[in-house]
N, C-alpha and C positions, 0 to 999 in steps of 0.2 A: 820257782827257782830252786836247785838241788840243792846251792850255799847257803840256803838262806838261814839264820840263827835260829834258834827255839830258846827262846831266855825265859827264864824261872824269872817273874815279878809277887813270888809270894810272900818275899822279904821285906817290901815295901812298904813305911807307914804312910800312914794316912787313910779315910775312906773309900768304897770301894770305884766313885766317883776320880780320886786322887788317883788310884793305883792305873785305872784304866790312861786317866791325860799322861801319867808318868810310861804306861807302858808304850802308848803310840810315841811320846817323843824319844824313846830308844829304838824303837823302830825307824822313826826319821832318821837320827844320827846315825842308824847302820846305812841306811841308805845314802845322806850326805859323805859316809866314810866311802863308800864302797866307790861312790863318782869321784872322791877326788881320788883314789888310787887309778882308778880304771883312764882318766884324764891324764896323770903322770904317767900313764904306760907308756915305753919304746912307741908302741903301735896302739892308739887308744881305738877299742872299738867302739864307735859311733851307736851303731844298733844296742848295744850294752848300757851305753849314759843314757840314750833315751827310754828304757825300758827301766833303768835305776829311779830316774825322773818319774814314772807314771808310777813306778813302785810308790816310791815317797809322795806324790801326788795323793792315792790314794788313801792311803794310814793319816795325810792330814785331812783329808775327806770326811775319815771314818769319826777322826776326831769331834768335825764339828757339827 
C-alpha cells in the first residue's frame, strides 16, 4: 500500500523482544484506525476494509 506509515520505533524502551510486540501493535492500531475511517466514509469501499483486515491480520500473525 502507498499510504502505508514508516514509523521510527527506535525511541522505544524495553528489549529488543519489547520493541518488536510494541512495534506490531502500532501497526495494528494503524490498521484498526484506517477500517474505522474507511467504514465511516460517504461510500465505504468494501475491497479497502477487507484488504485493511488481511493487513492487520497479518502483523498479528507476524506477532505470534
Amino acid at each position: 500500500m502507498s499510504d502505508t506509515p514508516t514509523p521510527d520505533f527506535s525511541g522505544l524502551e524495553g528489549g529488543e523482544e519489547q520493541q518488536a510486540q510494541d512495534a506490531v501493535q502500532e501497526v495494528v492500531n494503524w490498521y484498526n484506525a484506517q477500517i474505522t475511517q474507511e467504514r465511516r466514509a460517504a461510500l465505504p469501499d468494501a475491497d479497502r476494509i477487507e484488504e485493511l483486515k488481511a493487513g492487520g491480520q497479518a502483523a498479528l500473525a507476524d506477532q505470534a
